[in-house]
N, C-alpha and C positions, 0 to 999 in steps of 0.2 A: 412636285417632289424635288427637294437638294437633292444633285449630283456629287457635286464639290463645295465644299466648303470655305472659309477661306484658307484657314490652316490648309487644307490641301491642294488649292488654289496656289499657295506659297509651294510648295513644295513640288508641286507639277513646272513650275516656271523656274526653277531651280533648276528641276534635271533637264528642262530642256534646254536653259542656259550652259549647263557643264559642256552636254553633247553638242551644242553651236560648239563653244569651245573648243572641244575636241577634234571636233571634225574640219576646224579653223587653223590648225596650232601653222603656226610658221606664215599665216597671212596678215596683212599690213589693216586692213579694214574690212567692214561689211556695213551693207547699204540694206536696213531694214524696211520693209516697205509695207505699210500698216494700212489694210483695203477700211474706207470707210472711217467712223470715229472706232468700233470694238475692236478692230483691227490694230487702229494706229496707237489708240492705249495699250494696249499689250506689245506691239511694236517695244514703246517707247518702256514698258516695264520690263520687258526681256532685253532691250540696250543697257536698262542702267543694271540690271542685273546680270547682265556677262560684263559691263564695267567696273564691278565689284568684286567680280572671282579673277579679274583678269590679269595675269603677274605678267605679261611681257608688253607689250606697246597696240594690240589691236583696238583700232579706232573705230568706232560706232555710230553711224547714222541713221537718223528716221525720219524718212518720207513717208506724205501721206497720199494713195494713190484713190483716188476717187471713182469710184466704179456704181453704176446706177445698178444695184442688184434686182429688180424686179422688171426694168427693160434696158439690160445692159448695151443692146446697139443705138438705144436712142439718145442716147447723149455721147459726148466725146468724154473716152477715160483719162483722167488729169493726173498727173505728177505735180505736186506743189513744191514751189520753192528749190527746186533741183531739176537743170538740162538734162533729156534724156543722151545727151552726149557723156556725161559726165557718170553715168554707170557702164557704159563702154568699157568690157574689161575690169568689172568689179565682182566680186561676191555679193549676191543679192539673197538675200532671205524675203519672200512673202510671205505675208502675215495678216491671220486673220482668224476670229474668236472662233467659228464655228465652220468647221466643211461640211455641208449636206451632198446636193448630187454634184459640188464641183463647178455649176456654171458660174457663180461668181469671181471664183478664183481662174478659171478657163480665160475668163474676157480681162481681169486683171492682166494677164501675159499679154496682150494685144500691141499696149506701148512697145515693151522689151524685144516684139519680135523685128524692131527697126536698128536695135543694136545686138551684138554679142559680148553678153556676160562673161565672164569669167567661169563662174557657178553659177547656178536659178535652181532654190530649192523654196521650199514650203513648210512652215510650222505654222500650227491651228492649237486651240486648248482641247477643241473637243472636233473630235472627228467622226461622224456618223457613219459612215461603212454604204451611203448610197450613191455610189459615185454613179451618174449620168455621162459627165464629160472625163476626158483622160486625162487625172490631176492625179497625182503623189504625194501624200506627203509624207514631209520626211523630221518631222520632228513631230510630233502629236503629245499632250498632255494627258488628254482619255480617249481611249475609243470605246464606241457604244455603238452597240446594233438596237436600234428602235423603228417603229414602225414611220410610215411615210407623213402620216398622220399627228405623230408627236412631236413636237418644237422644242429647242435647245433655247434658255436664254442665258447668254453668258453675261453677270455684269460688274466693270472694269472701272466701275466710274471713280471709284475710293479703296486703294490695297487695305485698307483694316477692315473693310465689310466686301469684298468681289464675292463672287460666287456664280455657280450656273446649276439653273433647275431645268427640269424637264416638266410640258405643259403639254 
């Protein structure tokens, strides 16, 4: 069953762009950090999309942070392409298509807890409401109470066709 469409697939990533913005106004950049490949597409659609509403100079990056979701301690979680020195004292958004109980996004903060951000927040498109681990997020596209048992897929792969169903 569609959730989101793409039409409101667009428009979910719009207001979550405003609200980055918003919640940004007066800072110099944000360091988007996109778990995964669904993660790091949406990352990289919600950068150039607050690059496009953006009237004053906030500069936009996206990293892709590597996290094994189904045995997150058994590999080491990776930063591509960016020193973890170099978030040190930056606004950091995590990002990532879908929150269920939180543990993916829990062992994403693993790297960051060797420096101090500035900010460390969290936007998801779809947020499930089963949190396990103690994750917040703070921009959300949908939220949906479903059972334990039904699966979110969000897909990112082409903005003229994205969408997420529930299986």
């Amino acid at each position: 069953m569609q959730i989101l469409n793409t039409s409101k697939m667009i428009q979910k990533i719009k207001r979550i762009s405003i609200e980055i913005l918003e919640r940004n106004l007066g800072e110099e950049e944000i360091y988007f950090l996109g778990i995964n490949n669904s993660g790091y597409a949406l990352a990289n659609i919600l950068a150039k999309d607050l690059s496009e509403l953006n009237i004053n100079t906030l500069k936009t990056h996206v990293v892709r942070i590597k996290v094994n979701a189904s045995h997150p301690t058994s590999d080491e979680i990776l930063l591509e392409n960016v020193e973890l020195s170099h978030l040190e004292n930056k606004n950091i958004i995590l990002v990532d298509d879908v929150a269920n109980t939180g543990r993916t996004l829990f062992y994403a903060f693993a790297p960051l807890m060797n420096i101090i951000p500035k900010k460390l927040e969290v936007a998801v498109m779809v947020d499930r409401e089963h949190k396990l681990f103690p994750v917040k997020v703070n921009y959300v596209g949908l939220s949906l109470a479903t059972t334990l048992m039904e699966n979110i897929q969000v897909d990112l792969s082409d903005v003229s066709t994205m969408n997420a169903i529930l299986v």
